[in-house]
N, C-alpha and C positions, 0 to 999 in steps of 0.2 A: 691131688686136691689143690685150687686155687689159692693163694696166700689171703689169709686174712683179708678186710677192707679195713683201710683206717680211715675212719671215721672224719678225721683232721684237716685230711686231702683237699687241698682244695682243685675243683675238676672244672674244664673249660668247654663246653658243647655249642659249636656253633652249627646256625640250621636255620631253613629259608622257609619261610608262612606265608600264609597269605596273613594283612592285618584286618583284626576285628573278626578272625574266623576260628574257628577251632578247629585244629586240623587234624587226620587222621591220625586214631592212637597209634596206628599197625604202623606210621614209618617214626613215632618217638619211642615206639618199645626197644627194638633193638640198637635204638643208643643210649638211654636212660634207664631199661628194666635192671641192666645190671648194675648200676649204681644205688639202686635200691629205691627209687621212687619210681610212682603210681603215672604212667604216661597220662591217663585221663584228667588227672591234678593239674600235672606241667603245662598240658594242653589247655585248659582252662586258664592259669597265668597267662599263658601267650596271649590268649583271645584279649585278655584283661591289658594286657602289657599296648599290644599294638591297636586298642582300639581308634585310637586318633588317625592311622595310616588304614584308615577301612578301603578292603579291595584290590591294596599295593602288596605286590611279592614282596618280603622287608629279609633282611636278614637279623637272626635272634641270636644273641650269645647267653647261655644260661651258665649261670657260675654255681656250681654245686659245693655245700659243703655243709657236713655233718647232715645228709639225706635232705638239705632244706634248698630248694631252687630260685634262685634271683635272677629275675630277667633282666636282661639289658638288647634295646634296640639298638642295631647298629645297623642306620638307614646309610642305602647307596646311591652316589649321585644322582642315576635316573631318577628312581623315588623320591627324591627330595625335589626334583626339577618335575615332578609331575604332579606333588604336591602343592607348587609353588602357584600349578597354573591353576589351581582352585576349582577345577573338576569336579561334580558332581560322582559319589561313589556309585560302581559299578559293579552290576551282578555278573561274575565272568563267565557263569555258567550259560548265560543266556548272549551276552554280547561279547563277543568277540572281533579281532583286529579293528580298535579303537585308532583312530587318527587323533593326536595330542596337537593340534592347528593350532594350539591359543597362543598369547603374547605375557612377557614376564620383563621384569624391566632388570637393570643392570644391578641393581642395588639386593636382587631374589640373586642372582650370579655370585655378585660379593660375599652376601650370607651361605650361601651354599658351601664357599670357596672355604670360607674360614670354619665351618665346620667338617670338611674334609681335608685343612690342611696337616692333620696331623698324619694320614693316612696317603697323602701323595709324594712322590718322590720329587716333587719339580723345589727348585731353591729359593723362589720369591712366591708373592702370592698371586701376581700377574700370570706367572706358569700355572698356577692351582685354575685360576679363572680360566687360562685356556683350555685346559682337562673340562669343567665343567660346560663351555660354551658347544665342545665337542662333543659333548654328551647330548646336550639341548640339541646339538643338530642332528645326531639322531635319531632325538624323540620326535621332534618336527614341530617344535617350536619358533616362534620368533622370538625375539631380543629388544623389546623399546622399537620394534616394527622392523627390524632388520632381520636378515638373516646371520645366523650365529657365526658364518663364516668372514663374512665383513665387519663382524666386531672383533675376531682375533685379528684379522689383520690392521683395524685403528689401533690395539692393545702394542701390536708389532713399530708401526708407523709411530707411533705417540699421541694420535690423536683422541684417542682414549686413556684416561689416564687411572689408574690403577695406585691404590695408598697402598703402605707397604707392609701395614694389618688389620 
């Protein structure tokens, strides 16, 4: 027989949604049934939690304890760089490979930067915005009408100048 559950525990479940959606009980059963809460519950916080991110993959961290689930979002660079560009939510069921074309200016890079600098390993916050411009280039955005890669290299050159939080 299994040990006991202690109730006390505090337990960490992290897990990827769509936001504003309620997502399939069948993939939060078998990481929450056995902790002893109602996936259709948890799943309904989520939808609640992430509605501001409607349509974006987000990642969820839910902190469990004594059966009671606390959502915390914990949005990823892309996401936050897609939110930035103030897109219109999308139905993904129906549209599919969206081109993200639009423009975001240095100051959406900065905030991005400082709310992921707890989770980057670079040593200034210059390094963070290069993480995040690489990301934007990715997604296929522009930067204040440039491309993301000629903003890390003014960030590199100096001509771009970076505060240091």
């Amino acid at each position: 027989m299994p040990p006991k559950f202690d109730p006390t525990a505090i337990t960490e479940v992290c897990l990827r949604a769509v936001g504003g959606e309620v997502g399939a009980t069948s993939t939060l059963a078998p990481k929450i049934g056995p902790l002893g809460l109602s996936p259709k519950k948890v799943g309904d916080d989520i939808a609640k939690a992430t509605g501001d991110w409607k349509g974006l993959r987000i990642t969820v961290k839910l902190i469990i304890q004594n059966r009671q689930a606390k959502v915390e979002v914990v949005p990823s660079a892309s996401s936050m760089i897609i939110k930035a560009l103030k897109e219109p939510p999308r139905d993904r069921k129906k549209v599919k490979h969206v081109k993200h074309n639009g423009n975001i200016t240095f100051d959406d890079i900065l905030n991005t930067a400082r709310i992921m600098r707890p989770r980057s390993m670079a040593k200034s916050l210059g390094g963070v915005c290069k993480e995040i411009l690489g990301t934007a280039q990715s997604v296929g955005c522009t930067v204040d009408g440039k491309h993301p890669h000629d903003v890390i290299e003014e960030i590199d050159s100096g001509e771009q100048d970076v505060p240091e939080e």
